[in-house]
N, C-alpha and C positions, 0 to 999 in steps of 0.2 A: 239405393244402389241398383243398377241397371242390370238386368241378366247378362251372362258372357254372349248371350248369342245373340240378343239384338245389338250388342256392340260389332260384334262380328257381321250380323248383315249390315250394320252402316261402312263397315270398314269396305266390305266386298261392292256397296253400292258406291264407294269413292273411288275405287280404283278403275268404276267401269264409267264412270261419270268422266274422269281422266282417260282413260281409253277412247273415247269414242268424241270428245271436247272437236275436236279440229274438223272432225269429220262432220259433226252436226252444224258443226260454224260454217262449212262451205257449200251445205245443202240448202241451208238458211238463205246463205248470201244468195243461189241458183236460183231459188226459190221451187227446188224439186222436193215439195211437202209429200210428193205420194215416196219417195226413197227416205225419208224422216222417218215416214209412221211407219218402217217398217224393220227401224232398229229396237232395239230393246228398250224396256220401257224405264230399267231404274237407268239410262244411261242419262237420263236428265238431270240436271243438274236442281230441277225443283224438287222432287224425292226425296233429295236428302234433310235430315234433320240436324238441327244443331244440340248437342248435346256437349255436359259439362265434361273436361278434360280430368277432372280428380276423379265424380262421385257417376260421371256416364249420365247422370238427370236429362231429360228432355225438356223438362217443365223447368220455367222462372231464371231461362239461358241468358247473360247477358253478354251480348257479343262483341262489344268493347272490351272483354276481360279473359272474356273463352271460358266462363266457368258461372256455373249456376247459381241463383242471390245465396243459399243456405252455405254453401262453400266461399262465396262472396263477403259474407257477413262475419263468417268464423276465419276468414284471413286478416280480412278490418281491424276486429277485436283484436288479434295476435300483434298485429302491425307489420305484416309482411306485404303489405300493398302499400308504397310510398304516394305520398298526400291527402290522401285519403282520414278521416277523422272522423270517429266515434260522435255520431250530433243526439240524436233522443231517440235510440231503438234499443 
């Protein structure tokens, strides 16, 4: 389980990743890189991490599903993920 507060930084770094989206896309496009580098650095969209939507994990994220293999595995089993079938794990 993931601390409340790195979930809180990823949260704080999406909302500034969204704040700042249109603005970085038109400096891009301008090609004025000296006014880029001199917005904030989580406002990038590469910063951010994917992390699982149940257990917060960073590690073993499958981002087809939005939730990491260990939460993956233990929904499988249950059968709350349609198609999907128990093979030799």
């Amino acid at each position: 389980m993931a601390k409340e507060s790195m979930k809180a930084r990823e949260v704080k770094r999406q909302k500034m990743v969204d704040k700042y989206a249109e603005k970085r896309l038109r400096l891009k496009s301008e090609g004025n890189f000296e006014a880029l580098h001199k917005l904030p650095k989580n406002s990038s969209a590469v910063r951010l991490h994917n992390r699982c939507s149940q257990s917060g994990r960073p590690k073993g994220f499958m981002r087809q599903f939005g939730v990491s293999r260990i939460v993956f595995r233990e929904m499988a089993s249950a059968g709350l993920i349609p198609g999907i079938k128990k093979a030799s794990w």
